[in-house]
NUKE-391853 format. One line per field, with one value per atom (N, C-alpha, C, O): residue number from 1; chain; x, y, z. Coordinates in steps of 0.001 Angstrom, whole numbers, always signed. Atoms other than C-alpha are relative to their C-alpha. Layout:
! NUKE-391853
pakol [NUM|...]
lumfi [A|...]
xx [X|...]
yy [Y|...]
zz [Z|...]
***
This chain:
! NUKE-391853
pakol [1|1|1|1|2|2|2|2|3|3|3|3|4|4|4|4|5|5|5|5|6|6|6|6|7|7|7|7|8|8|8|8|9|9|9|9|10|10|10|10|11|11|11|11|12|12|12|12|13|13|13|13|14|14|14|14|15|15|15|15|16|16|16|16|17|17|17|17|18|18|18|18|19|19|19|19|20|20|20|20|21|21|21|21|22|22|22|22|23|23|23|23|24|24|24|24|25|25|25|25|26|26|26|26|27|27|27|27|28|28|28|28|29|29|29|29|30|30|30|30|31|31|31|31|32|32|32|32|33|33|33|33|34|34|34|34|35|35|35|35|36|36|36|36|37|37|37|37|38|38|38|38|39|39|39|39|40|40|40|40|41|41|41|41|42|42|42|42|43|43|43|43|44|44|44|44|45|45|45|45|46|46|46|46|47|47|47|47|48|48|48|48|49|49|49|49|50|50|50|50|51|51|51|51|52|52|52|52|53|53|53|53|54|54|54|54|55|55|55|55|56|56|56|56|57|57|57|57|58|58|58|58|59|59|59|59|60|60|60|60|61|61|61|61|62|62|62|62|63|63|63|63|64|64|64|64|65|65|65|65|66|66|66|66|67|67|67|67|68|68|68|68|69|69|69|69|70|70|70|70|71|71|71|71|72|72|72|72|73|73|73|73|74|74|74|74|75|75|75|75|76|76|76|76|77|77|77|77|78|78|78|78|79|79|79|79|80|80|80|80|81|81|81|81|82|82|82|82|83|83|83|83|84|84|84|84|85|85|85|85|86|86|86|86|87|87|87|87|88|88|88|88|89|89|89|89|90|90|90|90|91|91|91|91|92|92|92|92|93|93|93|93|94|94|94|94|95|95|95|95|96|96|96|96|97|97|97|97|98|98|98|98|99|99|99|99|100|100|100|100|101|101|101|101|102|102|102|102|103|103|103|103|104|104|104|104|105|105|105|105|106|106|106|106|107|107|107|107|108|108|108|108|109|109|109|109|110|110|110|110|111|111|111|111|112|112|112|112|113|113|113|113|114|114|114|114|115|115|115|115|116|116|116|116|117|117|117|117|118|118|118|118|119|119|119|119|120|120|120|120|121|121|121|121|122|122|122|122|123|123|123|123|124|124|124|124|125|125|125|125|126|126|126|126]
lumfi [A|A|A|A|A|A|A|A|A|A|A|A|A|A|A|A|A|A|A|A|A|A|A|A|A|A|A|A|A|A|A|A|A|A|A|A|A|A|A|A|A|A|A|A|A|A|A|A|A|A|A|A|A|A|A|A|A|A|A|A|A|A|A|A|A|A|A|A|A|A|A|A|A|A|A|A|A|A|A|A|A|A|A|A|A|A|A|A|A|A|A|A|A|A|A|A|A|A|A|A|A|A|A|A|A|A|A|A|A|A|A|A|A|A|A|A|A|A|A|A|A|A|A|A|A|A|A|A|A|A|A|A|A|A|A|A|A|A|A|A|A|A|A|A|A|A|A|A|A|A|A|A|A|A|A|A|A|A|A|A|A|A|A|A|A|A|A|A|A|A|A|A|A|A|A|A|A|A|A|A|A|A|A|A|A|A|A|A|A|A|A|A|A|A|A|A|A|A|A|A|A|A|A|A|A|A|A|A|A|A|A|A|A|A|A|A|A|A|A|A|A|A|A|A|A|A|A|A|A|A|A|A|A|A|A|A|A|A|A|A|A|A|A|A|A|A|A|A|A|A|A|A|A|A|A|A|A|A|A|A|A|A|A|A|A|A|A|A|A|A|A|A|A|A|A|A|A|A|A|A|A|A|A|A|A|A|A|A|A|A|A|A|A|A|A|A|A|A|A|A|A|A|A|A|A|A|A|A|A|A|A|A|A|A|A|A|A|A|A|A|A|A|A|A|A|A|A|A|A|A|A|A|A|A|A|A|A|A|A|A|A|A|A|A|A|A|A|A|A|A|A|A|A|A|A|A|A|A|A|A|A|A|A|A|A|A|A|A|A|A|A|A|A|A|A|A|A|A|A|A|A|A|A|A|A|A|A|A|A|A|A|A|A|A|A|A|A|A|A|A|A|A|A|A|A|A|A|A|A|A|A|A|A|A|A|A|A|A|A|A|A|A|A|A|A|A|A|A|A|A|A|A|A|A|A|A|A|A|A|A|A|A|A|A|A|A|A|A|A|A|A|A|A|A|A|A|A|A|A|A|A|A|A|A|A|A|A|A|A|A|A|A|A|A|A|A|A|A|A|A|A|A|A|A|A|A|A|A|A|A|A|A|A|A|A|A|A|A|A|A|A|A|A|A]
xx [+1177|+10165|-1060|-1362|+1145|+7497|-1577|-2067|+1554|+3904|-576|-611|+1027|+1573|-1281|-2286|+1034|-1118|-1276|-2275|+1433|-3958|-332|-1310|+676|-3934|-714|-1066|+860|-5599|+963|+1350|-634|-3585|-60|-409|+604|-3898|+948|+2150|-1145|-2234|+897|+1960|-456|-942|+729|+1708|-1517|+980|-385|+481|+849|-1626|-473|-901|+180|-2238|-1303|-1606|+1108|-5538|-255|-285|+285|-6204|-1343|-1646|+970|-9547|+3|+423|+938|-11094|-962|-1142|+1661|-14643|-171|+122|+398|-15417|+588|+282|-962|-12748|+1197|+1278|-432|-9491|+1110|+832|-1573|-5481|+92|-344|-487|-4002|+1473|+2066|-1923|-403|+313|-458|-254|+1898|+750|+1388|-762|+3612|+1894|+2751|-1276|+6764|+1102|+2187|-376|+7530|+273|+1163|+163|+6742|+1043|+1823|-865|+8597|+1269|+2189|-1594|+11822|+238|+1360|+56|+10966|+300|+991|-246|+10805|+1419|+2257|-1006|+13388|-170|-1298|+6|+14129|-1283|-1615|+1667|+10603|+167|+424|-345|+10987|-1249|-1239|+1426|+7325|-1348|-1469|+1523|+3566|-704|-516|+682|+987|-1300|-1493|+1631|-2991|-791|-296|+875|-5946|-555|-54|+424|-7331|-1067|-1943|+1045|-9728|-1062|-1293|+1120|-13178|-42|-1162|+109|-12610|-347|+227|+425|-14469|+203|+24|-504|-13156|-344|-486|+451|-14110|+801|+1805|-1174|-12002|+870|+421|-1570|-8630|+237|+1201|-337|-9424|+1510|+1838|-1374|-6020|-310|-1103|+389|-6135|+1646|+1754|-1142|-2503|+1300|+1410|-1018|+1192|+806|+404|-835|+4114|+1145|+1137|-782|+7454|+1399|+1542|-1672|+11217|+500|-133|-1280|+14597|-255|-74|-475|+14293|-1547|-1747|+1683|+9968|-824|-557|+750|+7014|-1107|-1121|+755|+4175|-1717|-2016|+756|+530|-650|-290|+209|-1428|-1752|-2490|+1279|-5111|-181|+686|+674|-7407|-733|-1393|+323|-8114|-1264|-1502|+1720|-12004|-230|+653|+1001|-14247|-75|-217|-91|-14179|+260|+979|-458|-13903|+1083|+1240|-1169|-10761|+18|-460|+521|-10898|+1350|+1306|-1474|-6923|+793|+638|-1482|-3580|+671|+310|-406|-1105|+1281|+1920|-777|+1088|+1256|+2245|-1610|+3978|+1090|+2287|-582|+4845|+145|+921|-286|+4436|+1407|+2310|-1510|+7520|+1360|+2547|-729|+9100|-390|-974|+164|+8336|+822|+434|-968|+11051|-661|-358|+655|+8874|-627|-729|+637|+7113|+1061|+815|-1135|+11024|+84|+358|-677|+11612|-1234|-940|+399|+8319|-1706|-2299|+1085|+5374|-1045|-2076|+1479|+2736|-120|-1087|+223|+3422|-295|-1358|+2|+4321|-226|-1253|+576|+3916|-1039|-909|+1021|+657|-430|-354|+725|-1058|-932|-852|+1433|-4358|-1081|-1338|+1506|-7641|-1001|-1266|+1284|-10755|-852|-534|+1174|-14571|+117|+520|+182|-15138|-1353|-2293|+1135|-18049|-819|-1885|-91|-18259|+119|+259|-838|-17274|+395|+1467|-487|-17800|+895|+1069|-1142|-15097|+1204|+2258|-1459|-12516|-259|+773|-140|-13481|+700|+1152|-566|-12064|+1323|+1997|-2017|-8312|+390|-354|-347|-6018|+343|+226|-419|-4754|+1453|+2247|-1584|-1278|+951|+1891|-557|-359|-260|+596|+297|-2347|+1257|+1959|-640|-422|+2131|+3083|-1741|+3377|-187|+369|+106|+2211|+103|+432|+196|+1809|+1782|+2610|-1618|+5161|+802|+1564|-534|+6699|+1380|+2531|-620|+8184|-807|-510]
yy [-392|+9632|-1087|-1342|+1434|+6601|+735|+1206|-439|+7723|-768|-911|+873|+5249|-481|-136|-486|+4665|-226|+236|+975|+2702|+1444|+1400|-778|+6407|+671|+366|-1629|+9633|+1200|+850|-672|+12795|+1833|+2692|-1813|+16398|+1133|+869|-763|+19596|+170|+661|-291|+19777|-1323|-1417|+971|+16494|-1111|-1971|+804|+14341|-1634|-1485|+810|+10761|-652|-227|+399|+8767|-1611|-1688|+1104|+5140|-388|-249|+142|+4043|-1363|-2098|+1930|+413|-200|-571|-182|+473|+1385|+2382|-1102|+3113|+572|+1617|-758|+3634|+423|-80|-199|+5256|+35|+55|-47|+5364|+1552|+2012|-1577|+9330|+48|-461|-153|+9922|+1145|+1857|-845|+12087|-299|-1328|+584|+11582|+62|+697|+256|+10418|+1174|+1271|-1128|+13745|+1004|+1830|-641|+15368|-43|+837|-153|+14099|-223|-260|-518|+14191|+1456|+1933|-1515|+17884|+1052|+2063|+463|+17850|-209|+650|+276|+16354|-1240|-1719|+360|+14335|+547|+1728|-91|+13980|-146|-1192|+346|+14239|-148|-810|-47|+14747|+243|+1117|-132|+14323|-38|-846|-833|+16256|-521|-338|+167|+14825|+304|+373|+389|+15072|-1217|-2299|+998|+12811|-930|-280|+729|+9960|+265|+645|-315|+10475|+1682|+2188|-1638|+14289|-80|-685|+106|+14856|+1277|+2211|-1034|+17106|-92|-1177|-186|+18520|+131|+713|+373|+18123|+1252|+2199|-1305|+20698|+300|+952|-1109|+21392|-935|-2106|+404|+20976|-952|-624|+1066|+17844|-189|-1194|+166|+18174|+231|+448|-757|+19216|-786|-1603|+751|+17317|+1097|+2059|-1056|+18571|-770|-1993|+256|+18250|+610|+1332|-1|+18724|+2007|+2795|-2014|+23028|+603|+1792|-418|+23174|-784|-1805|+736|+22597|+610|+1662|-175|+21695|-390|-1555|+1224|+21185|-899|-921|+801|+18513|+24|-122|-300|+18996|-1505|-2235|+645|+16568|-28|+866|+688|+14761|+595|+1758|+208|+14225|+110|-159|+225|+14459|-953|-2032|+1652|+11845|+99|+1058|-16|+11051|-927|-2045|+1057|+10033|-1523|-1411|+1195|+6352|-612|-1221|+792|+5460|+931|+1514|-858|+7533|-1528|-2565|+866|+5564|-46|+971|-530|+4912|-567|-263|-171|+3670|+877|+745|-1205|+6967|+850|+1803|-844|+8246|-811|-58|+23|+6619|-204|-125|-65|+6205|+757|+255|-439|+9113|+156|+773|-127|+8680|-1142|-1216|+934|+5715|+667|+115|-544|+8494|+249|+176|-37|+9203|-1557|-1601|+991|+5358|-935|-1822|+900|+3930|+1289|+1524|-1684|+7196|-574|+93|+731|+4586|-1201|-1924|+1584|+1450|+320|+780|-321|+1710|+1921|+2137|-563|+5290|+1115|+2322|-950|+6516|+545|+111|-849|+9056|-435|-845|+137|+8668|-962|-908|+505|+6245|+434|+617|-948|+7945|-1128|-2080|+431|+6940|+1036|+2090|-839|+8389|+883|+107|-734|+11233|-103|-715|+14|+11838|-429|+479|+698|+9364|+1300|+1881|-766|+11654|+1358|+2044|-1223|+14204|-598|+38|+312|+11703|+307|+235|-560|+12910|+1044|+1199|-803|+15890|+131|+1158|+244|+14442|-44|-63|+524|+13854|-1452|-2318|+1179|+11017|-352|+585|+131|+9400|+1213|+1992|-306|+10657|+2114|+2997|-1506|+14353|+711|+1636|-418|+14570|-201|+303|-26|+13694|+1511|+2314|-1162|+16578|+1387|+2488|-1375|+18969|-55|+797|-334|+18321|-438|-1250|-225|+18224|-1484|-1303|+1358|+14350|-697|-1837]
zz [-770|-2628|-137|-1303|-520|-1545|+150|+1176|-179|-2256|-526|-1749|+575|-2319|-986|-365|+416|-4875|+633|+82|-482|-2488|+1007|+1754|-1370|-161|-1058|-2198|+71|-608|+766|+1881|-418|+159|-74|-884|-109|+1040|-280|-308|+675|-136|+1096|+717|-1174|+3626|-23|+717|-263|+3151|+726|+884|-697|+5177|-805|-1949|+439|+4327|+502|+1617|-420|+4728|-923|-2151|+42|+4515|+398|+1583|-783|+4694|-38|-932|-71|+6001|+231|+1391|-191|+5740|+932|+271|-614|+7987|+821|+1395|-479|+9433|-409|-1529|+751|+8585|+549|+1748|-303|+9312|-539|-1595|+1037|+9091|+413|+1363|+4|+8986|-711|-1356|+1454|+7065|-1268|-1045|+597|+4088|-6|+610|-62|+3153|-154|+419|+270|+1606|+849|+647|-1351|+4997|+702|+1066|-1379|+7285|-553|+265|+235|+4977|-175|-8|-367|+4836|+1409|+1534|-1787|+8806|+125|+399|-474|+9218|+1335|+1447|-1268|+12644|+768|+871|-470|+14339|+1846|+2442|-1743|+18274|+897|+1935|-497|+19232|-818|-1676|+368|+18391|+1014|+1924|-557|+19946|-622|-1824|+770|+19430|+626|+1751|-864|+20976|+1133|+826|+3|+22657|-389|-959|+672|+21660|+202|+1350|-448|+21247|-725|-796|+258|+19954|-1416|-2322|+1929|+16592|-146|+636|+590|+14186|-1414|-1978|+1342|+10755|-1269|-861|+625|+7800|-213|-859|+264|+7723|+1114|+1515|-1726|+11520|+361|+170|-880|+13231|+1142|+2023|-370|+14737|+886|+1589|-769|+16339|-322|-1528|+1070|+15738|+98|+926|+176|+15172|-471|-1239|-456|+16369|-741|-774|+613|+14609|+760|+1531|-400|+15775|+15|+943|-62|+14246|-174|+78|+188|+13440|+952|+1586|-710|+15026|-1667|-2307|+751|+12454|+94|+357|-225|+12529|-755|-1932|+508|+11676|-430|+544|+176|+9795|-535|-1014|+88|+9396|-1874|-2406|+1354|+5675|+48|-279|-363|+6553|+1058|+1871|-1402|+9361|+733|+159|-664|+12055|+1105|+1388|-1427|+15710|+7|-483|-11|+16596|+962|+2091|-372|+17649|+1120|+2189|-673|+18583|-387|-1460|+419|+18710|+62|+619|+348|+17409|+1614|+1883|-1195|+20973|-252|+416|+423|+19331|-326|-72|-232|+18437|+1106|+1176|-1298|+21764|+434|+800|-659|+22862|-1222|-904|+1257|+18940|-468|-1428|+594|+17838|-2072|-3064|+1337|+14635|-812|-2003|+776|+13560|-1274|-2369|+1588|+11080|-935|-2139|+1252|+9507|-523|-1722|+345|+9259|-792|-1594|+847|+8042|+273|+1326|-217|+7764|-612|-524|+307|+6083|+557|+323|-344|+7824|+2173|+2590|-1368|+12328|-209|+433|-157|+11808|+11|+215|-283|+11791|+993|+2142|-1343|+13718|+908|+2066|-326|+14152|-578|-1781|+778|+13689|+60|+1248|+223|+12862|-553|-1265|+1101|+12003|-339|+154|+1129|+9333|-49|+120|-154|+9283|-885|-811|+1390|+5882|-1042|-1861|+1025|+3217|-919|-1092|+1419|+329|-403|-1410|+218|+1704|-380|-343|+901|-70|-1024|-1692|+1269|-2977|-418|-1552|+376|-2343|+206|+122|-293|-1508|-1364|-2345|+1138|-3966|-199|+667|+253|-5830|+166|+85|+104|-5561|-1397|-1236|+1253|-9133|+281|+339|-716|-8038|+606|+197|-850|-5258|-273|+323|+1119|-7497|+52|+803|+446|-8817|+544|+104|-1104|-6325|+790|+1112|-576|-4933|-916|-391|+1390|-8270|-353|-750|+175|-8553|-1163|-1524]
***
């Protein structure tokens, strides 16, 4: 299992990268081998601000459909459109080609309340 230590991660399985003020969201690695085969993602579109846990969009497998909450607060800036036509890019690389979503960031100090790489071992018991 590949969990990075440079993210931040949520009990929902959500990943968050920030770069100054803005941020990369995805899911983790753990996720989408849970999932399984990824056939579709479902987002908003850009420009839509959302508050942190609000459902921000769902992401569909082969036998589930799951959704997708939001780390932190933030208007979304870019969907990632490589996944619109690769959607399997989140089984084959889920922190590198595919991420979800770019967000400004609303909030900084709602990363405080993510977890840490090591946290988040923990929570899914690796």
């Amino acid at each position: 299992m590949n969990i990075l230590e440079n993210l931040k991660y949520t009990k929902d399985h959500e990943w968050i990268k920030t770069e100054g003020e803005e941020a990369l969201i995805g899911i983790t690695d753990f996720a989408q081998h849970e999932l399984g085969d990824i056939v579709y993602v479902d987002v908003p579109s850009e420009g839509s601000t959302l508050e942190q846990e609000e459902v921000f969009g769902s992401i569909e497998a082969v036998k589930t459909v799951s959704d997708l909450f939001m780390p932190i607060g933030g208007e979304i800036l870019e969907l990632n459109e490589k996944i619109d036509a690769n959607p399997a890019l989140i089984n084959t690389d889920p922190y590198g080609d595919g991420w979800i979503i770019k967000i400004k960031i609303s909030n900084p100090d709602e990363l405080n309340s993510l977890l840490s790489a090591d946290q988040y071992k923990q929570l899914i018991g690796v």
